[in-house]
Structures are given as C-alpha cells and as structure tokens.
C-alpha positions as CSV (number, residue, x, y, z in Angstrom):
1,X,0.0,0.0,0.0
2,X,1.0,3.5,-0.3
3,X,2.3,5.5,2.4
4,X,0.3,7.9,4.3
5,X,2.2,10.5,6.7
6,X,-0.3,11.4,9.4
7,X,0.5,14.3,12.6
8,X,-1.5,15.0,15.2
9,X,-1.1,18.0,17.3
10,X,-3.0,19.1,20.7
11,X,-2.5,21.5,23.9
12,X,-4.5,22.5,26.6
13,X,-6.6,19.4,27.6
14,X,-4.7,17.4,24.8
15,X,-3.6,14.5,27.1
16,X,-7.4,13.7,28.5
17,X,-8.4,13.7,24.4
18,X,-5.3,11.9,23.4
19,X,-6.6,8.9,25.4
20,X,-9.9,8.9,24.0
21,X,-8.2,9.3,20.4
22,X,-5.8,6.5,21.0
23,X,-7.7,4.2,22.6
24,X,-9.9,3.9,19.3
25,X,-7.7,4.5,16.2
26,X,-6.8,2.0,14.2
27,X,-4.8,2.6,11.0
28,X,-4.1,1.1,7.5
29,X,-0.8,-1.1,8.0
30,X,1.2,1.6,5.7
31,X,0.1,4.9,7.9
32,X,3.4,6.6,9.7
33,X,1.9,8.7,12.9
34,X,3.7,11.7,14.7
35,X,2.7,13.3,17.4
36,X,3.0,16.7,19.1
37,X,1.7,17.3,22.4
38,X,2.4,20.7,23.8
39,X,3.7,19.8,27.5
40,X,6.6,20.4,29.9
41,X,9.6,18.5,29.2
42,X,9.4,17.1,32.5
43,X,6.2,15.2,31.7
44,X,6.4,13.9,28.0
45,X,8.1,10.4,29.3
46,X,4.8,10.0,31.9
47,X,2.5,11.2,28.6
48,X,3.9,8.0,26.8
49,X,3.6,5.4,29.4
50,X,-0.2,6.5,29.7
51,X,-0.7,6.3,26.1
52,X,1.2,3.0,26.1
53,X,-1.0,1.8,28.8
54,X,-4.5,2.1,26.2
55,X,-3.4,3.1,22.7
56,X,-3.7,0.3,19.6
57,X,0.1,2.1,18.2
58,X,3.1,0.9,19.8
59,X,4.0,4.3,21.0
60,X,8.0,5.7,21.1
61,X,10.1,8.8,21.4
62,X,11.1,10.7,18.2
63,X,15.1,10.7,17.7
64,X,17.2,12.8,16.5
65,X,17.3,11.1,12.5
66,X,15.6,7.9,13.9
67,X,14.5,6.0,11.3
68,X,10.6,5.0,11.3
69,X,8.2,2.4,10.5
70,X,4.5,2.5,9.5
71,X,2.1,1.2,12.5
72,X,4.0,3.1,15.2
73,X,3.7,6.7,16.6
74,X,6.3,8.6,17.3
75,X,6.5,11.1,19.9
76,X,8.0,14.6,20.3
77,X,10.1,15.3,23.0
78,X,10.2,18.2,25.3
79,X,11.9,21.1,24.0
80,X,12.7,20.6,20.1
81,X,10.5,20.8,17.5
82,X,9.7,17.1,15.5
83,X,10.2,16.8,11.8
84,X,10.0,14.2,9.1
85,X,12.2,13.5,6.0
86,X,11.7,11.1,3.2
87,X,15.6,9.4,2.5
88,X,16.9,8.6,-0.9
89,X,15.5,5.0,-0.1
90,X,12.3,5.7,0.0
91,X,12.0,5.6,3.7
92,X,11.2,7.9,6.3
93,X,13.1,9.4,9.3
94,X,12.5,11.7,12.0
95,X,14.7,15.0,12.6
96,X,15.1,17.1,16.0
97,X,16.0,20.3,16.1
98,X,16.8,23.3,18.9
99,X,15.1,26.1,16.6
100,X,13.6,28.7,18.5
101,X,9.8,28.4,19.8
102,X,6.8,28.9,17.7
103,X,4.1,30.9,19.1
104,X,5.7,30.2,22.5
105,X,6.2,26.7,22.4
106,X,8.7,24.2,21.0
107,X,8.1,21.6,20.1
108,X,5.6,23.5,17.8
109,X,3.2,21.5,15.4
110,X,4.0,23.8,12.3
111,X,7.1,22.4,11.7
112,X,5.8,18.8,11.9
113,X,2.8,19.6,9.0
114,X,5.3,21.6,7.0
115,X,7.7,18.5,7.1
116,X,4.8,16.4,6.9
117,X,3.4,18.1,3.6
118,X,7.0,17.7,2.0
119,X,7.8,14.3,2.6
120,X,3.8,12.9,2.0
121,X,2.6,15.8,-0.5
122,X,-1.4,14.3,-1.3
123,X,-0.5,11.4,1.5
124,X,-0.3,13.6,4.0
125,X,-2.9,14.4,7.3
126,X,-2.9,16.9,9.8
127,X,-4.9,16.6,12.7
128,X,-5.9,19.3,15.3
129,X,-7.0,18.8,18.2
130,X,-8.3,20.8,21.5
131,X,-5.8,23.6,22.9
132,X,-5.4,27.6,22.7
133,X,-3.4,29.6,20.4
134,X,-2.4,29.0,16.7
135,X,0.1,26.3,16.6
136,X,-1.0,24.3,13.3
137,X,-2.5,27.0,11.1
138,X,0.9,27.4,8.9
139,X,1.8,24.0,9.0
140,X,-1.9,23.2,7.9
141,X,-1.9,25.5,4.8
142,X,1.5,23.6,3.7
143,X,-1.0,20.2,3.8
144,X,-3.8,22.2,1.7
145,X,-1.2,23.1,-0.7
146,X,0.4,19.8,-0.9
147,X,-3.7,18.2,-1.5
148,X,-3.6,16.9,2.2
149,X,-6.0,16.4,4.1
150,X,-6.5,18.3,7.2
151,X,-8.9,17.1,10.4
152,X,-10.0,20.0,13.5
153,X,-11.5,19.1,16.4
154,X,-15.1,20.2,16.5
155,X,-16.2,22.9,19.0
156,X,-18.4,20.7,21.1
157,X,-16.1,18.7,22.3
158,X,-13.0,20.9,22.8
159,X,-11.6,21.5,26.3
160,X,-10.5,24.6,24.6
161,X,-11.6,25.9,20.8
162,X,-8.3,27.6,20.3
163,X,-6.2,26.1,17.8
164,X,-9.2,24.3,16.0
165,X,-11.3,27.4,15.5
166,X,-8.4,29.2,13.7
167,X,-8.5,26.3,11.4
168,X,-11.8,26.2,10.8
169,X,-12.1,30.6,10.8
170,X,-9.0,30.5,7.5
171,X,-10.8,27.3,5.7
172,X,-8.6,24.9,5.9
173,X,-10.3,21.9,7.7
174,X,-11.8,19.6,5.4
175,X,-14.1,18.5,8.3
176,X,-15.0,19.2,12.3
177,X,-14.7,16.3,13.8
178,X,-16.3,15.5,17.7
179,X,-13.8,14.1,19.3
180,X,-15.8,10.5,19.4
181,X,-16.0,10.2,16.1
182,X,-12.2,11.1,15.6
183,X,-10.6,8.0,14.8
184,X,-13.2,7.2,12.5
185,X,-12.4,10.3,10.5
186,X,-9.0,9.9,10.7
187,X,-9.2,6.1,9.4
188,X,-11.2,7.1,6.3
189,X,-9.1,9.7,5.8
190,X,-6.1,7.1,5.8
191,X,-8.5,4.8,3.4
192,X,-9.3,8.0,0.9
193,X,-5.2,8.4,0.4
194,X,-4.3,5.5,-0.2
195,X,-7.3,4.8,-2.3
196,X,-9.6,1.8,-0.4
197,X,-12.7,2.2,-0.1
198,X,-14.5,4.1,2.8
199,X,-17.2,2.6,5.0
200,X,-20.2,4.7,4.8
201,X,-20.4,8.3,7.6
202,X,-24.4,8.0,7.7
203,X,-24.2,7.3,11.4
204,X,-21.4,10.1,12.3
C-alpha cells in the first residue's frame, strides 16, 4: 500500500483527548503517525507510558534522524521541534531540532505539518486537536497546498476551541470532527489516500 504520513497535534486538555483518540484508532498497516503534544519536558516520558498503557500504536520517542516504520507513533520530546524527511531509499526518518519556539512553544506542530506536507505531499494528514493559540494553522496551509487532508477538532467537544477554530475561521479543515468520532475520521481519511474504499459516515 501506499504510504500515508499522518501528525496530530493538541494542547490544553490534549492528554485527556489523546486517550480517548488513541484508545480507538486503528490505522491502515502503511500509515506513519507523529505526534505533538504541547507539555513540559518534565512530563512527555509519563504522557507515553499513559498512552502506552490504552493506545492500539506501539507508541515511542522521536530521535534525532531515527529511522521510522509505518504502524507506530512517534512522539516529540520536550523542548525541540519534531520533523519528518523522506531518504533517498524511500524511507522515512524523524529529525530534531533546537530552533527557536513557535508561538511560545517548541516543540511547535507547524514544523511537523510543514515536514509532513514535504515528505507525504497528497499522502499527507494533519490533525488538530483541542488547545489555545495558533500552533497548526501554517503548517496546515502547507498540507492544503500539498492536497492533504487536514482534520480539527469540533467545537463541542473541545476542552479549549483555540487552535481548532483558527483552522476552521482561514478554511482549511476539510471536516470538524467531535472528538468520538475522531478516529473514524482519521481512518477514512487514511482509506481515501491510499485509495480503499471508505465505509459509509451516515451514522457520524
């Protein structure tokens, strides 16, 4: 199957929807998954042994030009931003680096979509989830332009309608998702890419 690059990015009350999300999604065998969670250092290695503990992803740390496989997430960690590459091989790696912050934090989920977008072009998914601010709304227009596919959080079930309103406000979610129907979206949106068909949304 073709490859499919899918990020996903959350802040405030990201965690608390992260296990909902997690606990539910199941992926295509060929979909990479990154992750940005916008937390203190201090607490990104007790984030991924809760997500561990519930999600159907084997879930590691992001490394500094790590290579990747499909069927795993990768995590960032505190304090650099998370990027992916395509290599000449025709496989993927992760990248760290010590730019400065984005809209106050780092690491920052623009960087992730931009890298995203470049190595997946029409492959790629960006996903936003609750949390204030406007980490994603670059990063997201880089998937648009690309032909990705980009997924907000819907209003109703936000902790916070920060970063998925701006989204929503520039027109660059395909779709507002409520958070319990999430990982249905995000697996038809996996099926769409790679070109199998797409169980029918008449009971979302």
């Amino acid at each position: 199957m073709l490859p499919v690059g899918l990020a996903i990015g959350a802040s405030t009350g990201g965690p608390k929807a992260l296990l909902s999300l997690l606990a539910a999604l199941q992926l295509p065998a060929s979909v990479y998954v990154f992750l940005v969670q916008h937390i203190q250092s201090s607490f990104v290695h007790i984030l991924r042994r809760r997500l561990a503990e519930i999600a159907a992803l084997p879930i590691e740390p992001a490394a500094h030009e790590g290579r990747v496989a499909p069927g795993r997430l990768y995590l960032a960690p505190g304090g650099r931003h998370l990027l992916v590459e395509r290599v000449r091989s025709g496989n993927y790696r992760t990248r760290l680096t010590e730019d400065p912050p984005l809209h106050g934090v780092r690491p920052s989920l623009d960087p992730l979509f931009a890298s995203l977008a470049e190595a997946f072009g029409p492959r790629s998914i960006g996903v936003v989830l609750t949390g204030m601010g406007r980490d994603g709304l670059d990063g997201a227009r880089a998937i648009k332009a690309r032909g990705g596919t980009v997924l907000a959080e819907a209003e109703s079930t936000c902790a916070v309608y920060g970063m998925p309103r701006v989204l929503a406000e520039a027109g660059l979610a395909d779709r507002q998702v409520p958070l319990d129907q999430m990982a249905d979206a995000i697996r038809a949106a996996c099926q769409e890419a790679i070109g199998l068909p797409v169980a029918s949304r008449a009971t979302h």
